[in-house]
C-alpha positions as CSV (number, residue, x, y, z in Angstrom):
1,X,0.0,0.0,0.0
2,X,1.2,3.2,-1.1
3,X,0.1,5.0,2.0
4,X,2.4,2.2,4.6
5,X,4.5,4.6,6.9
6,X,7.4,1.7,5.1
7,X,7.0,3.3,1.9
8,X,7.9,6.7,3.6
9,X,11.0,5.2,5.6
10,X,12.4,3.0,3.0
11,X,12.5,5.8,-0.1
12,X,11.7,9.2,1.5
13,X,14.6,11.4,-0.4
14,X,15.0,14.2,2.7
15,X,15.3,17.0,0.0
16,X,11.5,15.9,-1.2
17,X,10.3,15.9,1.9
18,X,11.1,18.5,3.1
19,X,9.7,20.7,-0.3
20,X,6.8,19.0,0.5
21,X,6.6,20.3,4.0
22,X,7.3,23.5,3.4
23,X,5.6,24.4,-0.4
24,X,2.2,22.7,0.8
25,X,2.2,24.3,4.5
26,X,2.7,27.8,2.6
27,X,-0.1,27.2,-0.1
28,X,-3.5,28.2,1.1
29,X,-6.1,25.9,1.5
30,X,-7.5,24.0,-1.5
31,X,-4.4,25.9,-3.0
32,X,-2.2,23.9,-5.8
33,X,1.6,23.7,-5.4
34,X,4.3,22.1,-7.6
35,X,7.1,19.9,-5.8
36,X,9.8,18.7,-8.0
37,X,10.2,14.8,-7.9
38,X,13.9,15.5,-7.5
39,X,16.9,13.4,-9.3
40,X,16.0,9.9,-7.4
41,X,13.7,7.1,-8.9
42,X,10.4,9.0,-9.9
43,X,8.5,6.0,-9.6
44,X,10.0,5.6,-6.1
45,X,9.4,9.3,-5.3
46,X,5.9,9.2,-6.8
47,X,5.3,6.3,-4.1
48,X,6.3,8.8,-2.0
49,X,4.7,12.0,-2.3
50,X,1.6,9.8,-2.7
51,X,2.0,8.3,0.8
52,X,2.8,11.4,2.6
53,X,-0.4,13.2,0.9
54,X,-2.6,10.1,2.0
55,X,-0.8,10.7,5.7
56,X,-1.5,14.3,6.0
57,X,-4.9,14.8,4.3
58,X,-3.9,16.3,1.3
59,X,-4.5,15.6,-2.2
60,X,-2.5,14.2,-5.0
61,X,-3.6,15.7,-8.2
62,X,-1.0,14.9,-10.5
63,X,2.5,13.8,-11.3
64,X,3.9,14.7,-14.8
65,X,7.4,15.6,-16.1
66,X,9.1,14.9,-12.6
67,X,6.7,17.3,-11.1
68,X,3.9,16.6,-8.4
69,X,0.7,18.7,-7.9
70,X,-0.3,18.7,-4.9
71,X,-3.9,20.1,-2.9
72,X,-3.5,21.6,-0.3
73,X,-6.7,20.2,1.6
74,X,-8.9,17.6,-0.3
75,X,-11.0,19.4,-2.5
76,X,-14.8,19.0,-2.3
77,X,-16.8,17.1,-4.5
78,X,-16.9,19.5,-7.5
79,X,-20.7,18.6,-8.2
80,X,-22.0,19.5,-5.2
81,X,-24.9,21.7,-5.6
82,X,-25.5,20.9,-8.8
83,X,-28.8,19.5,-10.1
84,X,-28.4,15.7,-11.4
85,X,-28.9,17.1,-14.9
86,X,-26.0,19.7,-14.4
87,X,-23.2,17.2,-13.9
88,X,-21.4,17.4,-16.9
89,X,-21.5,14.5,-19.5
90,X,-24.9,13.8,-18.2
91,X,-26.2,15.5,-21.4
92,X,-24.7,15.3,-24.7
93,X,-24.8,17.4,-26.9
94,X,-24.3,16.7,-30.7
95,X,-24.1,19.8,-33.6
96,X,-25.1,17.8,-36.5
97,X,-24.9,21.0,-38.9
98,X,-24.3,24.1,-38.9
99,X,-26.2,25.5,-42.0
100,X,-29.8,27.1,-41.3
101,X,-32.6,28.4,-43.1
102,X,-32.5,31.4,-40.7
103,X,-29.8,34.3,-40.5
104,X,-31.0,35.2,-36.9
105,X,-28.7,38.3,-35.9
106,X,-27.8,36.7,-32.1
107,X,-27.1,32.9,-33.3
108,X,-24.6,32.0,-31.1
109,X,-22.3,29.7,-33.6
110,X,-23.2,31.9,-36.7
111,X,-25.4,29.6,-38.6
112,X,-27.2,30.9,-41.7
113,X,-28.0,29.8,-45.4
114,X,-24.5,30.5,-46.3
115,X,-22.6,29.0,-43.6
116,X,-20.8,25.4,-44.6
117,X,-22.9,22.4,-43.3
118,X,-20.0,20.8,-41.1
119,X,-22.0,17.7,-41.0
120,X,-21.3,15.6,-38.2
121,X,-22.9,12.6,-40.2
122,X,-24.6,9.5,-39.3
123,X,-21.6,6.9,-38.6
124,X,-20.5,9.4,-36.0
125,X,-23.7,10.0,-34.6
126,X,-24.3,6.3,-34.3
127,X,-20.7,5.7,-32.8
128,X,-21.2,8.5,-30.2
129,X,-24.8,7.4,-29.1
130,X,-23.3,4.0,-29.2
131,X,-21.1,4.7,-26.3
132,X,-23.1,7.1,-24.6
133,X,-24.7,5.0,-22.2
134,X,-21.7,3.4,-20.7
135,X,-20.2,7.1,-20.6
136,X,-22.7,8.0,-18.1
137,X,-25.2,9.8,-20.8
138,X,-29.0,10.1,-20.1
139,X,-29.9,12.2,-22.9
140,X,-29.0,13.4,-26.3
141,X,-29.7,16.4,-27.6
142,X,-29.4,17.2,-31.6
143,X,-29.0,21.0,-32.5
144,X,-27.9,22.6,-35.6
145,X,-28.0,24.9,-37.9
146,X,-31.3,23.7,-38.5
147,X,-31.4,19.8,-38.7
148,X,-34.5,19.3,-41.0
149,X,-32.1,20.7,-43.8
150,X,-30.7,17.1,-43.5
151,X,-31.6,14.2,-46.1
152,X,-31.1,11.6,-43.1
153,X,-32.7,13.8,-40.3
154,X,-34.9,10.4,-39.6
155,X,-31.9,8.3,-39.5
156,X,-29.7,10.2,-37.1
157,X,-32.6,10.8,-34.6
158,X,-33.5,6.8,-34.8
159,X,-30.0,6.3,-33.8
160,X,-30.3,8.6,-31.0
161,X,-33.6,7.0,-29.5
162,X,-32.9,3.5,-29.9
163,X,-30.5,4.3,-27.2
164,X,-31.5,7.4,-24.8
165,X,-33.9,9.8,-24.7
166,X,-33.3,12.7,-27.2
167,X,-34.4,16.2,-27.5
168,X,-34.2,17.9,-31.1
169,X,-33.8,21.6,-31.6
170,X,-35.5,23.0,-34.8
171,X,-36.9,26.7,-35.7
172,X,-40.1,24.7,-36.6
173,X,-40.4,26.0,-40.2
174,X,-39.9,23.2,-42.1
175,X,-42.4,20.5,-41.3
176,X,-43.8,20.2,-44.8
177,X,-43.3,17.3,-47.7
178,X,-41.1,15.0,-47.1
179,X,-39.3,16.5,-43.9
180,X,-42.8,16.0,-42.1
181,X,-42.4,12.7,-43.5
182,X,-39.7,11.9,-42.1
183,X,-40.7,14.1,-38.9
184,X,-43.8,11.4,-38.5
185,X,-41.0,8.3,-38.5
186,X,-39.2,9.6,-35.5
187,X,-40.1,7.6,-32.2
188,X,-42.6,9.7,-30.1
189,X,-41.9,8.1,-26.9
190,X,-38.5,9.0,-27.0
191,X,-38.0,11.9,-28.9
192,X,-39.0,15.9,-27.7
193,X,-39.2,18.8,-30.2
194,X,-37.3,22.0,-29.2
195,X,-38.8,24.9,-31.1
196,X,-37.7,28.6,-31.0
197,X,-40.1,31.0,-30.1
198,X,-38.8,34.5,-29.0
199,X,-42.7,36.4,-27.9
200,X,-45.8,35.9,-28.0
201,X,-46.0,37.8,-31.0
202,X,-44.2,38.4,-34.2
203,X,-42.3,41.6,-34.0
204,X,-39.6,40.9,-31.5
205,X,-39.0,37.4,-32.7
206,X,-39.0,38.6,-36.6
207,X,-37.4,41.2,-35.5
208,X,-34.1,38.8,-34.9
209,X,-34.9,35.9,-37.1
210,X,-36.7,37.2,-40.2
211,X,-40.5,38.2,-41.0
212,X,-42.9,35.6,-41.1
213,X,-40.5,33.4,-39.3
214,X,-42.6,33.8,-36.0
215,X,-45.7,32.5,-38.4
216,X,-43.9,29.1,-39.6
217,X,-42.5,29.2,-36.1
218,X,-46.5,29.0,-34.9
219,X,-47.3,26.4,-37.3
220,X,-44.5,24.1,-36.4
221,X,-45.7,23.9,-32.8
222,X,-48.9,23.1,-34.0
223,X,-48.0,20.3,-36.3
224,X,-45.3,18.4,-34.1
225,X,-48.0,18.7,-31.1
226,X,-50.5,17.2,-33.3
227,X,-48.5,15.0,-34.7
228,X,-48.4,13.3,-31.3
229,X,-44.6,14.6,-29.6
230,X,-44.0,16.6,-26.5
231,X,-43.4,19.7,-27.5
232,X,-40.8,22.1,-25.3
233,X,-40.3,26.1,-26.6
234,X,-37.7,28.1,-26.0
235,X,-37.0,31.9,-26.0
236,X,-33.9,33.8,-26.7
237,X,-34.1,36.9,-24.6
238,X,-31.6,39.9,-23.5
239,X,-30.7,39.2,-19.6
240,X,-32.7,42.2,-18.2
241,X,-36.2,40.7,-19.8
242,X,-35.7,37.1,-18.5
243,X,-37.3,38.0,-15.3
244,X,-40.4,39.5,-16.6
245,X,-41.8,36.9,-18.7
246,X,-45.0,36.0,-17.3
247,X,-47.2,37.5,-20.6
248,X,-45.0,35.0,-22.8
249,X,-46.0,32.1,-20.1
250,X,-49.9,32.4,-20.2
251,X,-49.4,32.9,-23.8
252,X,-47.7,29.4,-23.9
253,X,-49.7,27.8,-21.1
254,X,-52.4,28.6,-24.0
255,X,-50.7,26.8,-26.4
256,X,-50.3,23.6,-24.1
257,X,-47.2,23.7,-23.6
258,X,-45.9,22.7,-19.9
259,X,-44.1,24.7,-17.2
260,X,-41.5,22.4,-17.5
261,X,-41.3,22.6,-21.4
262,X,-40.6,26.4,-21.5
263,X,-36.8,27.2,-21.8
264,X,-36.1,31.0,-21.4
265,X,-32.2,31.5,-21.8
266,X,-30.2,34.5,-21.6
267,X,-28.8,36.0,-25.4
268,X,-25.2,35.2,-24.8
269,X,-22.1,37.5,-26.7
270,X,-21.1,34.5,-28.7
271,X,-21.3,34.3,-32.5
272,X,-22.7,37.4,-34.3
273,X,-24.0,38.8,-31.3
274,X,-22.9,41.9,-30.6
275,X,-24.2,42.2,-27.2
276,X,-25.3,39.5,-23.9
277,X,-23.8,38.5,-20.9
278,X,-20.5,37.1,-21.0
279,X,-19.7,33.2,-21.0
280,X,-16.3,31.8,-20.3
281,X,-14.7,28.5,-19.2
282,X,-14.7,29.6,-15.7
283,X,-18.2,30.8,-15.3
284,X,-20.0,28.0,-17.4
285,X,-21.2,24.9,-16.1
286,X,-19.8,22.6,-19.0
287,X,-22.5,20.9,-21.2
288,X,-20.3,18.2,-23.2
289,X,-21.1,19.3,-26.9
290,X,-19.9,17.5,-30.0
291,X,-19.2,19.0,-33.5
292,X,-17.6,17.5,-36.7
293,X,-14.2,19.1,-35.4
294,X,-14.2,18.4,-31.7
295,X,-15.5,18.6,-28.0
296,X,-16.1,21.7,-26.9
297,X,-17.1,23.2,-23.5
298,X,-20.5,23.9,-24.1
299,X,-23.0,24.1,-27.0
300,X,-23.1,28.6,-26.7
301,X,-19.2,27.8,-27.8
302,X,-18.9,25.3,-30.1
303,X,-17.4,27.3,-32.9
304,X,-14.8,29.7,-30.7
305,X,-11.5,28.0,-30.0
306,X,-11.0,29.3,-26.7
307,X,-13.8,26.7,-25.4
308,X,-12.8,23.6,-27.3
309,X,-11.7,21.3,-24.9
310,X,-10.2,18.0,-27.2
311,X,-10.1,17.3,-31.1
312,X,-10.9,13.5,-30.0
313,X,-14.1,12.9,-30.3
314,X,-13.4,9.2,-29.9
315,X,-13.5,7.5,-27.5
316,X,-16.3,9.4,-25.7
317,X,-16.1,8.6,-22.3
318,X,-12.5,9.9,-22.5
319,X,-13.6,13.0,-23.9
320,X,-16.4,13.4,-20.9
321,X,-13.5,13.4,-18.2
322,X,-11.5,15.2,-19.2
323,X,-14.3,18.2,-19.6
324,X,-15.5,16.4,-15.9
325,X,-11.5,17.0,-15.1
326,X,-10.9,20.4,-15.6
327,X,-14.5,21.6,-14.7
328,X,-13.2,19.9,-11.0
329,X,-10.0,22.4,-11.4
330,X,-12.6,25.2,-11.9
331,X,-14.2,24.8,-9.1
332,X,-11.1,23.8,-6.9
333,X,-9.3,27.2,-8.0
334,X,-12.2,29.0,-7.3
335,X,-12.3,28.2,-3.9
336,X,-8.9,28.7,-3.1
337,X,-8.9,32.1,-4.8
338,X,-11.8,32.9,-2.1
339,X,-9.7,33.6,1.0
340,X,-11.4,33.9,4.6
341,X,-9.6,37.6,5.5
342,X,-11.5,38.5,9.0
343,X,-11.6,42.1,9.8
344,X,-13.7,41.4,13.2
């Protein structure tokens, strides 16, 4: 055993331990500190540091290069607090275009007619719902672009359901011919309809996505709740009107649609927004989202750079901890950045 008061005796190297002693005791609490391994054995020394952590109730967070990180403290579960459906890699998220019928002026990954469709296609859709469940998954969620511009919309959302539950974002405007054909082959036990709906009338939602969008948006909902799925809206709002929403609630309580089915989010500055509250690394909790060119922090980012987390998709539960990983370092920073500094 690793933490045998032998293991210190036997191969303690003096110099280590006392860096040990004195870097860790000088690093606040929860605080992270590097120790050189030293010129002995590193495997030896490893042993070491590993023991003497386990001995003094601090944590071992890494060794690499000859270096240790060491916690001062053992950090706290970094999911606490968080609701079940907030632990990242409990959702996954999968971009399977990024071409849309809509220019909407605050899409948050810049989709349009023009943009390149960046298909994530179906033999990576079926891999990654493949190996969802055994990576802790309990529910896919398909967003584009607008997915109904797909040929083999049906097909990638059977993959999806065969597996897990799936939610499918759409702007609800193209349920017609053969994409409410394949719309009506699509598992209704397993499969919810996201559809974007900005007011309870047209001009603010035209307003951002186009006139007569909030129209076809209308008739979407319609069709998809009387086509027999569950049916969940969502409104893309500036920050300061997300707390006085309860007109656009009885409107939608009107419609049918549940409490519980109404998203209102925040506009974010992302994409070609040129305005919304600010979303970073540090102050997102991560949603794992997939695109044909990587993982990326969360589905707001998955076309900057300075949120994409891994360029290996594959395998996927390898991808989830590492976002799991460095969402822990997040929160462990955080709270040693927050000093107790009593004035009274």
């Amino acid at each position: 055993m690793v933490n045998d008061a032998s293991v210190l005796q036997a191969k303690v190297n003096p110099r280590l331990l006392l860096d040990l002693i004195e870097r860790v005791g000088a690093a606040a609490r929860y605080g992270v500190v590097q120790v050189p391994l030293g010129d002995a054995d590193h495997g030896q020394q490893e042993e070491v540091v590993a023991a003497w952590c386990e001995r003094t109730g601090n944590e071992l967070v890494e060794v690499s290069g000859g270096v240790a990180k060491i916690r001062r403290g053992r950090s706290a579960d970094p999911f606490d607090g968080l609701l079940p459906d907030q632990i990242p890699g409990t959702r996954l998220w999968m971009y399977t275009n990024f071409d849309c019928n809509l220019a909407c002026d605050y899409c948050c990954v810049r989709s349009s007619p023009q943009t390149a469709r960046a298909a994530l296609g179906i033999d990576r859709v079926r891999r990654l719902a493949a190996e969802a469940v055994d990576a802790g998954v309990s529910e896919l969620i398909l967003t584009g672009g607008e997915p109904f511009l797909l040929p083999d919309i049906d097909a990638l959302v059977a993959a999806c359901t065969a597996v897990l539950p799936t939610t499918l974002l759409t702007n609800g405007m193209l349920l017609r011919g053969r994409r409410l054909d394949a719309l009506r082959r699509m598992d209704r036990s397993r499969l919810t309809l996201q559809i974007s709906l900005d007011s309870p009338t047209s001009e603010i939602h035209d307003a951002h996505r186009g006139i007569g969008s909030w129209d076809r948006a209308m008739t979407g909902i319609k069709i998809a709740r009387e086509e027999g799925f569950r049916v969940k809206v969502a409104a893309t709002l500036p920050y300061e009107q997300t707390h006085a929403v309860e007109p656009f609630h009885q409107f939608l309580g009107g419609l049918g649609i549940d409490r519980e089915d109404r998203v209102i989010r925040a506009l974010a500055h992302r994409g070609v927004a040129e305005q919304g509250i600010e979303l970073t690394l540090e102050t997102l909790i991560p949603e794992v989202t997939v695109t044909d060119t990587g993982v990326y922090w969360h589905p707001v980012s998955a076309e900057h750079a300075d949120q994409l987390v891994t360029r290996d998709i594959f395998p996927l539960h390898a991808a989830i901890t590492q976002v799991r990983h460095r969402f822990a370092e997040h929160r462990a920073h955080a709270v040693a950045a927050a000093q107790w500094f009593p004035c009274a």
